[in-house]
C-alpha positions in Angstrom: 1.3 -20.7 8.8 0.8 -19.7 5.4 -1.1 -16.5 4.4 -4.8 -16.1 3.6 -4.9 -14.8 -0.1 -8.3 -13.9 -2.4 -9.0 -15.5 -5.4 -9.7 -14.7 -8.8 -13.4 -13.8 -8.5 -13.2 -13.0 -4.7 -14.2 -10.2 -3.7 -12.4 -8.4 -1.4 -12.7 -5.4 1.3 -9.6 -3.6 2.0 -11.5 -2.5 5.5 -12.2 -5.6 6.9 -11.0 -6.0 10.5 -10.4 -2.1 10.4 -12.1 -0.7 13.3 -13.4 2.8 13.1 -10.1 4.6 14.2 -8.4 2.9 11.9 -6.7 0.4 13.9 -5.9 -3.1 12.6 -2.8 -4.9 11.0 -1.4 -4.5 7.8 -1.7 -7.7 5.4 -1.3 -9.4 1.6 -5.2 -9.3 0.7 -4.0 -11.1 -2.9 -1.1 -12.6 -4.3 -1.0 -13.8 -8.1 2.1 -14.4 -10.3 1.5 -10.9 -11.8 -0.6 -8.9 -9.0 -0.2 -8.3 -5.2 -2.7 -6.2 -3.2 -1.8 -5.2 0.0 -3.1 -3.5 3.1 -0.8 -1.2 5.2 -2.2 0.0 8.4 0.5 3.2 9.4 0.3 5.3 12.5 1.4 8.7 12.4 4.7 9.5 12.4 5.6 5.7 11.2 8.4 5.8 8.4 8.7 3.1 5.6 12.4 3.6 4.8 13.6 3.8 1.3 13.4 0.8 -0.6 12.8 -0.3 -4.1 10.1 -2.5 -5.4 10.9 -4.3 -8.8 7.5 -4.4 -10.1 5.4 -0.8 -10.9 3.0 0.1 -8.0 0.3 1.9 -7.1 0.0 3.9 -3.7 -3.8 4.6 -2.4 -4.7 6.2 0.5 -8.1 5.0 2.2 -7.8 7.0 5.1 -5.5 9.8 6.8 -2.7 11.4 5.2 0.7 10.2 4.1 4.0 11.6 2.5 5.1 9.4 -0.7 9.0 10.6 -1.7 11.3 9.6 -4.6 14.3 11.3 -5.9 12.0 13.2 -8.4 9.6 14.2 -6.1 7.3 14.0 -2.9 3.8 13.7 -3.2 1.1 13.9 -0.1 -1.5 12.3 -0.4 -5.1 12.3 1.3 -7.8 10.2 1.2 -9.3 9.0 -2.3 -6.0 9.7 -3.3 -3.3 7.6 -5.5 -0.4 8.0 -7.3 2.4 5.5 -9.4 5.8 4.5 -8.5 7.6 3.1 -11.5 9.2 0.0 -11.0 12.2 -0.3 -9.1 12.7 3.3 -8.4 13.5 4.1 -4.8 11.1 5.6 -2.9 9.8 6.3 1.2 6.3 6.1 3.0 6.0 8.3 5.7 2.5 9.0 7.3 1.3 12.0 8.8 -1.3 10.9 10.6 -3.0 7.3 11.2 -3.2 6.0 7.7 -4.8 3.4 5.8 -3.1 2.6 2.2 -4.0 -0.1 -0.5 -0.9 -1.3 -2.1 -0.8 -2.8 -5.9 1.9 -4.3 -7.4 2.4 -5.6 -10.8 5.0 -8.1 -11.6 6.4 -8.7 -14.7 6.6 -11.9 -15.9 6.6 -14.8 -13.7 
């Protein structure tokens, strides 16, 4: 079964089907040939290993707490909270506690 995306126009709540403790399932909210928004629902402790992403992305936490690391750096970040990971450097998720995060991704070219 093929995914559920937004369209252009659409608007779109990153909290739908997130009950009030923050339980509910990660998903692709939008997928465009140069934009992807995800949702990623983390409990704590949960580890994103390193991986690369070839387009630049952005990292937003909604909710909780969660460690972002590259091999510059590793930022924590809390809710309201964002930070940039260029494109196709390495980098790790882990969250401290129950976290909600809103993914973008731009992709060059098509």
């Amino acid at each position: 079964m093929a995914l559920k995306h937004a369209c252009h126009d659409e608007v779109i709540d990153p909290y739908a089907g997130i009950d009030e403790q923050g339980i509910g399932v990660s998903a692709s909210l939008l997928r465009t040939p140069h934009l992807q928004l995800m949702r990623l629902v983390l409990k704590a402790g949960a580890t994103l290993r390193e991986h690369r992403v070839r387009g630049e992305i952005t990292v937003q936490c909604l909710r909780g707490e969660v460690d972002v690391s590259t091999p510059e750096r590793e930022c924590s970040l809390e809710a309201g909270q964002l930070m940039v990971v260029p494109g196709g450097e390495p980098h790790a998720v882990t969250a401290r506690s129950d976290c909600l995060l809103l993914l973008t991704v731009v992709h060059s070219g098509a």
